[in-house]
C-alpha positions as CSV (number, residue, x, y, z in Angstrom):
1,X,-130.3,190.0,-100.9
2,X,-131.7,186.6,-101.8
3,X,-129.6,183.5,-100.5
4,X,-128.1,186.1,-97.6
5,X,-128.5,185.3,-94.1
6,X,-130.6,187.3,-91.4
7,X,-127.7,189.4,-90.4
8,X,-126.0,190.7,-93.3
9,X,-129.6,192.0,-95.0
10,X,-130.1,193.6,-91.8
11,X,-126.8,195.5,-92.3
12,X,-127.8,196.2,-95.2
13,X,-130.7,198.1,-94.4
14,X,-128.3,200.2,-91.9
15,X,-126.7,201.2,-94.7
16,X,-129.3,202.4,-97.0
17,X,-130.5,204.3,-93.5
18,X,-133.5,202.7,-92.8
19,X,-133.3,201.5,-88.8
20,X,-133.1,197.7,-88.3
21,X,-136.1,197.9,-85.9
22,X,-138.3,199.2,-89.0
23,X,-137.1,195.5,-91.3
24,X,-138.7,192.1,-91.0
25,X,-136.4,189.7,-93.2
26,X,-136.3,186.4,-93.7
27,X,-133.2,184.1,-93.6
28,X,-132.1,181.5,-95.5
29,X,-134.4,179.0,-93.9
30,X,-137.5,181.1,-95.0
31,X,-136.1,181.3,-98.8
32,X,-136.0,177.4,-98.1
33,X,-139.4,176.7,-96.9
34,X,-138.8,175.7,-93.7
35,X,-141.5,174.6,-92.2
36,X,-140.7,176.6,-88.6
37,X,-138.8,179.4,-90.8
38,X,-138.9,182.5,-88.5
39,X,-139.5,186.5,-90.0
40,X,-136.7,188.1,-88.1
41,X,-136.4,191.6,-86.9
42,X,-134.1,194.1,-84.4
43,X,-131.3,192.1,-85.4
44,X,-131.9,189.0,-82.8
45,X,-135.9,189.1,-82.7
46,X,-138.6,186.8,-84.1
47,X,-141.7,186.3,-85.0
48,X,-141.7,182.4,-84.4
49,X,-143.4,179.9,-84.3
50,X,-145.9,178.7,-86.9
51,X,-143.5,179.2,-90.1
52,X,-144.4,182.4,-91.2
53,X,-141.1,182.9,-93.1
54,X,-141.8,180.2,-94.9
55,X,-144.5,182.2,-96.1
56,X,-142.5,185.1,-97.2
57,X,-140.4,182.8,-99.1
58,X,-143.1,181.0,-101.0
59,X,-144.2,184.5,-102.0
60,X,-140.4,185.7,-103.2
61,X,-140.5,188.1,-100.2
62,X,-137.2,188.4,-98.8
63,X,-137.8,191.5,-96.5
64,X,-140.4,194.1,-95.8
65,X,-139.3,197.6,-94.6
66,X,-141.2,200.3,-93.2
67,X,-139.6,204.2,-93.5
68,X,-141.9,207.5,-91.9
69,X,-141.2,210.4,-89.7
70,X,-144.7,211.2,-88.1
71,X,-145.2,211.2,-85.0
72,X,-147.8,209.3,-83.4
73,X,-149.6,211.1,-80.8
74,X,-149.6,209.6,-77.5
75,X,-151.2,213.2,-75.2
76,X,-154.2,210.4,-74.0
77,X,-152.3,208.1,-71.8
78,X,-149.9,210.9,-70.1
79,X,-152.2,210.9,-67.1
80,X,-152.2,207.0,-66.7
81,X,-148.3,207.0,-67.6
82,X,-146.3,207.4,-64.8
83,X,-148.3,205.2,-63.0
84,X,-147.7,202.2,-65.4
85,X,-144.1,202.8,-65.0
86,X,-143.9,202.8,-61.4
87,X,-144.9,199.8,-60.9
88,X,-142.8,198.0,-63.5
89,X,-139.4,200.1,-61.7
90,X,-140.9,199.1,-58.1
91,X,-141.2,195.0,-59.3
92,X,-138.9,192.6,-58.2
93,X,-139.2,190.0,-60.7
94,X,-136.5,187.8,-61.6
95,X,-137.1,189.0,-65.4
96,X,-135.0,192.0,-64.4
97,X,-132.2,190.3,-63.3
98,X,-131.9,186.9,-65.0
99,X,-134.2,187.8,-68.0
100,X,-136.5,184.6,-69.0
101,X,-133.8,182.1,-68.4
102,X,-134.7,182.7,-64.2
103,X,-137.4,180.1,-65.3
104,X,-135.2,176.9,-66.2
105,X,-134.5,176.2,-62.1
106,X,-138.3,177.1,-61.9
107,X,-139.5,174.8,-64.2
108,X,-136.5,172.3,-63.0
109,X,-138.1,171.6,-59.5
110,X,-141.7,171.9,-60.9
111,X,-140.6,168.5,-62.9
112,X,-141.7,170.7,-65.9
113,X,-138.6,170.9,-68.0
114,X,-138.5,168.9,-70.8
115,X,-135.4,166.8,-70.9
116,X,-134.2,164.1,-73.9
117,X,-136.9,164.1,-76.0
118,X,-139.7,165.3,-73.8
119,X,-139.2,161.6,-71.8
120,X,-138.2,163.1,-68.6
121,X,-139.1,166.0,-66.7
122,X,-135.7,167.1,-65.0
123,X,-132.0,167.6,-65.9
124,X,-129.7,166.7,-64.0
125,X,-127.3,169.3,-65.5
126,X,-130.1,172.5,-65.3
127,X,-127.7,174.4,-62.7
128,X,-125.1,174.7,-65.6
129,X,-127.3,176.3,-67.8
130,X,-129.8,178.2,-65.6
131,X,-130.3,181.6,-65.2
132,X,-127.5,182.0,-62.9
133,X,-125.0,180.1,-65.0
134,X,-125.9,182.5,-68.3
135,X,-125.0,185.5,-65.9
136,X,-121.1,184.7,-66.7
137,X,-121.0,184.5,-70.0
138,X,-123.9,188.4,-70.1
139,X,-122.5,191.6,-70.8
140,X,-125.1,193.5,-71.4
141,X,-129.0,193.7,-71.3
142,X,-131.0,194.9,-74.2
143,X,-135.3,195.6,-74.2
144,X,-138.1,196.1,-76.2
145,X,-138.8,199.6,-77.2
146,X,-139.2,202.0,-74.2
147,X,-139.4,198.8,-72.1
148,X,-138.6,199.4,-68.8
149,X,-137.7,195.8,-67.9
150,X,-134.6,195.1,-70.3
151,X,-135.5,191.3,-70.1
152,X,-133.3,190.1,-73.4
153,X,-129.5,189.5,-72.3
154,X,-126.2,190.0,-74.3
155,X,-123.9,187.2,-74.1
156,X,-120.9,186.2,-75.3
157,X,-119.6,183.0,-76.1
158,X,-115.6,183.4,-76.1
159,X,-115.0,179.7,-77.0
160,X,-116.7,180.8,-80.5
161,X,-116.0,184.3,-80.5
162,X,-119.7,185.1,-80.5
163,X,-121.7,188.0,-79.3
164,X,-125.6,187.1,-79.5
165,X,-129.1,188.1,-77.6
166,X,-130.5,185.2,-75.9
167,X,-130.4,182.2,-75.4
168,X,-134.5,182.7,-73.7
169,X,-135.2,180.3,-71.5
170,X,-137.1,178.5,-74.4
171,X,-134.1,178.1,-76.3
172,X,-132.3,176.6,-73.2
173,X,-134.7,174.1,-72.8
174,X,-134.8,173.2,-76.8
175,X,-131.7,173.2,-77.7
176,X,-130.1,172.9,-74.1
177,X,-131.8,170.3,-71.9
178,X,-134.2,168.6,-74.6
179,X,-130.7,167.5,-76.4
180,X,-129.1,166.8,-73.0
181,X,-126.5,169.6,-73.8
182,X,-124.8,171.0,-70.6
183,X,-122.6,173.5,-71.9
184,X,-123.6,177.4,-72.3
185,X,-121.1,178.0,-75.0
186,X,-122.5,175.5,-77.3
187,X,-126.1,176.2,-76.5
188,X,-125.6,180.4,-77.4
189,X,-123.8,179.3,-80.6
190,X,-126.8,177.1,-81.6
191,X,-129.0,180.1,-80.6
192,X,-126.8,182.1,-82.7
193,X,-126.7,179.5,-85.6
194,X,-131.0,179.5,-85.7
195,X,-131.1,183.4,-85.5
196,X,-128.8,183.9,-88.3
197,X,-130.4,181.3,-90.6
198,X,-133.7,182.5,-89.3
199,X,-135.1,179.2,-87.8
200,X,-137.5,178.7,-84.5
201,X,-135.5,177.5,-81.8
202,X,-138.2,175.3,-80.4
203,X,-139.0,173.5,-83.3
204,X,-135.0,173.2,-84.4
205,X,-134.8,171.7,-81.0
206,X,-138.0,169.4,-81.5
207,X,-136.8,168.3,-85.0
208,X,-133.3,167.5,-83.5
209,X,-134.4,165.3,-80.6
210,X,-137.0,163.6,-82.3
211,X,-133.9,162.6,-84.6
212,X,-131.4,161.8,-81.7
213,X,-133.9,159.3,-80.0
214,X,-134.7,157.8,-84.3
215,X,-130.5,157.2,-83.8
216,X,-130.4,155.6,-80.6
217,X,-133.4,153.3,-81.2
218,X,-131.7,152.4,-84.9
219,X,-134.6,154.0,-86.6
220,X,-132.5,156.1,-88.9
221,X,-129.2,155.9,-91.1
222,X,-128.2,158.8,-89.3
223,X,-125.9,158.9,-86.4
224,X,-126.0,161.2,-83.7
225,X,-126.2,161.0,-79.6
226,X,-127.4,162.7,-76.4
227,X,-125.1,166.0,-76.1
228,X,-123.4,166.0,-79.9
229,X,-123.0,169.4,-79.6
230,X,-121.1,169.7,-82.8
231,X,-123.6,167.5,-84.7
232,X,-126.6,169.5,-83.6
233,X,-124.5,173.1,-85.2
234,X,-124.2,170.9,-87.9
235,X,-127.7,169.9,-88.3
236,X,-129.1,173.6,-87.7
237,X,-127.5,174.7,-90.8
238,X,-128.6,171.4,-93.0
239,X,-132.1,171.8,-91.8
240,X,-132.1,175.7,-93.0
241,X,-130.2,174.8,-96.3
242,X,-132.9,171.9,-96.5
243,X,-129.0,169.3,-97.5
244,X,-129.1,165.5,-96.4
245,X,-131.2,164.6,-93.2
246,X,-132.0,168.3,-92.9
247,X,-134.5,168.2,-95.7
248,X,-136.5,165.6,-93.7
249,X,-136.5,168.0,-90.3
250,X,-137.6,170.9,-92.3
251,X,-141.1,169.3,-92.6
252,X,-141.0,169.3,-88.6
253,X,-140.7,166.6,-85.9
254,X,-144.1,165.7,-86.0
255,X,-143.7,164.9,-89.8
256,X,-139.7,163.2,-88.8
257,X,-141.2,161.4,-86.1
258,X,-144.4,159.5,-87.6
259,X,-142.2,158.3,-90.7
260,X,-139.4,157.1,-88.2
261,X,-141.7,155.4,-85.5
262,X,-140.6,157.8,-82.6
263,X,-142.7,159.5,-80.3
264,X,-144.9,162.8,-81.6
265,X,-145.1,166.0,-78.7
266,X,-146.9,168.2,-80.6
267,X,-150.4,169.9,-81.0
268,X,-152.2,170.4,-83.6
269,X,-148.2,170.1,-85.3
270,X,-147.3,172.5,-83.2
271,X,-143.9,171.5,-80.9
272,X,-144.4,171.8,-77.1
273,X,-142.4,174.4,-75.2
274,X,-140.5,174.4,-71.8
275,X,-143.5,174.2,-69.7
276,X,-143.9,170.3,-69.5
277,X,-147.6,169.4,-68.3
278,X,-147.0,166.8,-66.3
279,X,-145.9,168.7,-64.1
280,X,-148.4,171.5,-65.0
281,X,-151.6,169.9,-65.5
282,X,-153.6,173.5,-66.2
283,X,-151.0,174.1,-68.9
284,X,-151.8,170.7,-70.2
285,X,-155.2,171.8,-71.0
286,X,-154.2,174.7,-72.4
287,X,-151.8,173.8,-75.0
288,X,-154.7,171.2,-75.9
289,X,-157.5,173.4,-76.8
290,X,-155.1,176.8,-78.1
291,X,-156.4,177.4,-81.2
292,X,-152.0,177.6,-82.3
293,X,-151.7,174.5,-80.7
294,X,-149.2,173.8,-78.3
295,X,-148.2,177.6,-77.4
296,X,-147.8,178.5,-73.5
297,X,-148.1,181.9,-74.8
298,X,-152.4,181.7,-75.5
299,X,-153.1,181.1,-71.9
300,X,-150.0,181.9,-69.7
301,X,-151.2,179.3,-67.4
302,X,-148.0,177.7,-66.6
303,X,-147.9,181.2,-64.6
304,X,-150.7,180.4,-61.8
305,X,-149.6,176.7,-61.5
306,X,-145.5,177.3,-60.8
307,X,-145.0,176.6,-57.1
308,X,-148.9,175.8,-56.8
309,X,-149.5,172.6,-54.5
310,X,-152.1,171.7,-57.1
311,X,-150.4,171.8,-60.1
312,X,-150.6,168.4,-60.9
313,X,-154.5,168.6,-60.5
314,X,-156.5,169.4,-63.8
315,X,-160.2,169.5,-62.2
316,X,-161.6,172.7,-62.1
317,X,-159.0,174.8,-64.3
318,X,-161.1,175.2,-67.1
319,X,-162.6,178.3,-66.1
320,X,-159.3,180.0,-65.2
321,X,-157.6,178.9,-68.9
322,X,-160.8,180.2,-70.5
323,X,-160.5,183.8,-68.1
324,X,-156.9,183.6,-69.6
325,X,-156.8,183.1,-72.9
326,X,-159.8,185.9,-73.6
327,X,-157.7,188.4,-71.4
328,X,-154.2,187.6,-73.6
329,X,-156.0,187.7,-76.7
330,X,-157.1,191.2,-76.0
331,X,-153.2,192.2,-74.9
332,X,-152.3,190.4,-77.9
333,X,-154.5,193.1,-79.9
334,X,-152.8,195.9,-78.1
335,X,-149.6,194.9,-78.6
336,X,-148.8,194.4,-75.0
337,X,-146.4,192.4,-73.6
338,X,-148.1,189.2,-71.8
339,X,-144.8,190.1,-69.0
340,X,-147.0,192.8,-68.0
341,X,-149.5,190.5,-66.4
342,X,-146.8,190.8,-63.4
343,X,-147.0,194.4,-63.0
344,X,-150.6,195.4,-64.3
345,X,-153.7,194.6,-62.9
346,X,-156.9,194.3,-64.3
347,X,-158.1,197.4,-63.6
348,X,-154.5,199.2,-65.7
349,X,-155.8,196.7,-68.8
350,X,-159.0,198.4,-68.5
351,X,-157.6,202.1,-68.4
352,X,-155.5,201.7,-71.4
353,X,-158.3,200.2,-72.9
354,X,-160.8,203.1,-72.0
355,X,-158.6,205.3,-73.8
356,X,-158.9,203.2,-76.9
357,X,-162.9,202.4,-76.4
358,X,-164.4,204.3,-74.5
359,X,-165.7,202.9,-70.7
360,X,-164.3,199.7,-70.1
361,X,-165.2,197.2,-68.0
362,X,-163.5,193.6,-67.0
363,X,-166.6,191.5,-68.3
364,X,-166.0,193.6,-71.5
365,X,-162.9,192.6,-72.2
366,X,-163.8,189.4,-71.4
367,X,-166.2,189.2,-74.3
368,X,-163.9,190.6,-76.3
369,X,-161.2,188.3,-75.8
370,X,-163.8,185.2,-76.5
371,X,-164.9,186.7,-79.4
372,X,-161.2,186.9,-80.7
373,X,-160.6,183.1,-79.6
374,X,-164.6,182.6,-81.2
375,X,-162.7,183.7,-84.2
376,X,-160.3,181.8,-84.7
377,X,-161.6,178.7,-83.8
378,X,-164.2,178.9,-86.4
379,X,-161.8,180.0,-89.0
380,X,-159.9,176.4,-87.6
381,X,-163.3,174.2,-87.8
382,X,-164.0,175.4,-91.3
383,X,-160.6,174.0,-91.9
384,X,-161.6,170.2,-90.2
385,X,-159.6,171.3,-86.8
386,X,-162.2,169.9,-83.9
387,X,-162.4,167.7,-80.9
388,X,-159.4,165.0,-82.0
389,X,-156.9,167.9,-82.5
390,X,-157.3,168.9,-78.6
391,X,-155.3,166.1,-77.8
392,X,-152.3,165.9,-76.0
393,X,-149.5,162.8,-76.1
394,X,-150.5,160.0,-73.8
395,X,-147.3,160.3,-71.5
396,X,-148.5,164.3,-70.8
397,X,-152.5,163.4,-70.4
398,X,-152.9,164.1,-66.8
399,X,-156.3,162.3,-65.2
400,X,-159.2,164.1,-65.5
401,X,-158.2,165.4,-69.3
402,X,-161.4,164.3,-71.1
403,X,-163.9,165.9,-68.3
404,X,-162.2,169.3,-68.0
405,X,-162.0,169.5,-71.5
406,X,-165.7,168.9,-71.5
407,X,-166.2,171.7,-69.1
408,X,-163.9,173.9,-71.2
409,X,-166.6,173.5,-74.1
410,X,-169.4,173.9,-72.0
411,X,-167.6,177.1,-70.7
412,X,-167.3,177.9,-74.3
413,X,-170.9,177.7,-75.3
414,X,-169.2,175.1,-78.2
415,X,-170.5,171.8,-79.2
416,X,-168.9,168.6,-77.5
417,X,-167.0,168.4,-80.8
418,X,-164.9,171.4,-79.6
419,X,-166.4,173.8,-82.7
420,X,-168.8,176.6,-82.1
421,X,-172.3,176.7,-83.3
């Protein structure tokens, strides 16, 4: 299986009858050591970010299966179940109909999508690849087991003659407007391309950029422009097979971009998403003090501030990214889907919970959550992470940064050198 791609170990595993949802492999980019290698699984999934395939494939580990026919037993949430499911059948959220790409036009007229490089903050061309635009080239919807919401779309590219899942919005802002490409056809092949050679879209996107503005400004032998569609497929497989100029992207953009002289959006080394804090100041913070680094996922935060006549503002958001990131650790150690902060309330976090715990209440969680993020952090400060890694790139410091981060300690109970006690 070693030196196959994602997809045909996957078929594999059909064969030998073990169910594709039950495999986590690596592609050829985790046998490779890419530094933003993804462990794939359910044929188009990943667990991204971060580089854990790379970790497999330092270890040998090609794949990990998992075979069983108990049953777990599920008899104490049939009286809170129906309920739960109601409400996700009775929402009206655009993730049912568009899936995550409904947030590009969002983001769009926020001036929060990041555009060429992170330098701008809207594209021109977002209407050809928005939500609506992907809904020509969908033929089918897919979910999450026993997911009601069926967020992850089908589509087809017939100009390649590929069927794929996705592109998520993510991947239409990394490898779609970041890249200034305007074409859906040649964004879902490079989505295809990073799933099969098991790479992270946003940092394949990140890496790319960083090496399209190196071009432009002369900064590399390398030549490439603004929409090369054909040289970024080209460049997805050299940085998974680690050939030419794709040996220097594996190490990452922040790594490409300090040896080239171009501009560095990243936290911590970690490649910003499509949630561009200049135009969400709130998310700004958060992506400064996750303990992952620049990861809308730790707080959500870009969530409250879409559409928000203060989103620009950073005073006083401290306490609400500090509320959020103790409540997603705690989904995060239920396996929930953070989504389901748009159907659920508190109190439905806190009847699942009860079932788990015991009596639950909302400051209990609470404290549970900061005692996860408590966690980590110290595991990060042991490892010299503090106060000059909650940074963010000039150009995205909105005013006020250095006060509400402040607060964000205080809130904390941490030392002004962002570490606990």
């Amino acid at each position: 299986m070693w030196a196959l791609t994602y997809l045909k170990p996957m078929r594999l595993t059909k064969e030998c009858r073990v169910h594709f949802r039950n495999t986590a492999v690596i592609g050829i980019a985790g046998e490779h050591q890419v530094y933003f290698a993804n462990i794939m699984t359910q044929m188009h999934r990943a667990f991204g970010r971060g580089g854990l395939g790379a970790v497999m494939g330092n270890k040998n580990l090609k794949a990990v299966v998992a075979s069983g026919g108990t049953m777990i037993p599920v008899g104490r949430y049939t009286d809170i179940d129906a309920g739960l499911w109601k409400k996700v059948v009775d929402s009206m959220t655009g993730l049912k109909y568009l899936g995550t790409s409904s947030i590009l036009g969002v983001a769009n007229s926020n001036q929060a999508l990041p555009t060429r490089n992170y330098s701008a903050t809207t594209y021109e061309d977002a209407g050809k690849i928005d939500g609506e635009a992907l809904r020509k080239h969908t033929i089918n919807v897919n979910t999450c087991h026993s997911c009601l919401v069926a967020c992850k779309r089908v589509t087809q590219s017939k100009k390649y003659n590929i069927i794929t899942e996705g592109p998520e919005y993510e991947t239409l802002m990394a490898l779609g407007s970041n890249l200034c490409v305007n074409s859906l056809d040649d964004i879902i092949k490079s989505n295809y391309l990073c799933n099969k050679y098991g790479l992270d879209t946003i940092s394949t996107g990140a890496a790319v950029a960083g090496l399209i503005e190196a071009s432009e400004k002369n900064r590399t032998k390398y030549k490439i422009t603004w929409g090369d569609y054909d040289g970024v497929h080209k460049l997805i497989e050299m940085i998974a097979k680690r050939k030419g100029i794709g040996a220097e992207l594996a190490k990452g953009a922040a790594a490409f971009a300090q040896k080239h002289d171009v501009p560095c959006y990243t936290v911590k080394g970690l490649d910003f998403p499509g949630h561009d804090c200049r135009g969400l100041a709130g998310q700004g913070l958060s992506y400064a003090v996750s303990n992952r680094g620049a990861d809308h996922l730790y707080s959500m935060e870009y969530m409250e501030e879409y559409g928000n006549p203060e989103r620009t503002i950073i005073t006083g958001k401290a306490k609400r990214v500090v509320y959020n990131e103790n409540r997603n650790a705690v989904l995060d150690s239920m396996a929930l889907c953070k989504f389901s902060v748009r159907f659920y309330t508190m109190d439905d976090y806190l009847k699942i919970l009860s079932k788990i715990t015991g009596s639950m209440e909302e400051k209990d969680m609470q404290m549970l959550g900061a005692s996860i993020v408590e966690m980590e952090r110290r595991f990060n400060c042991k490892r010299g992470f503090d106060k000059k890694d909650d940074v963010l790139p000039e150009i995205m410091k909105p005013s006020g940064f250095e006060e509400e981060l402040k607060s964000y300690y205080r809130l904390r109970g941490w030392t002004k050198n962002g570490c606990p006690e």
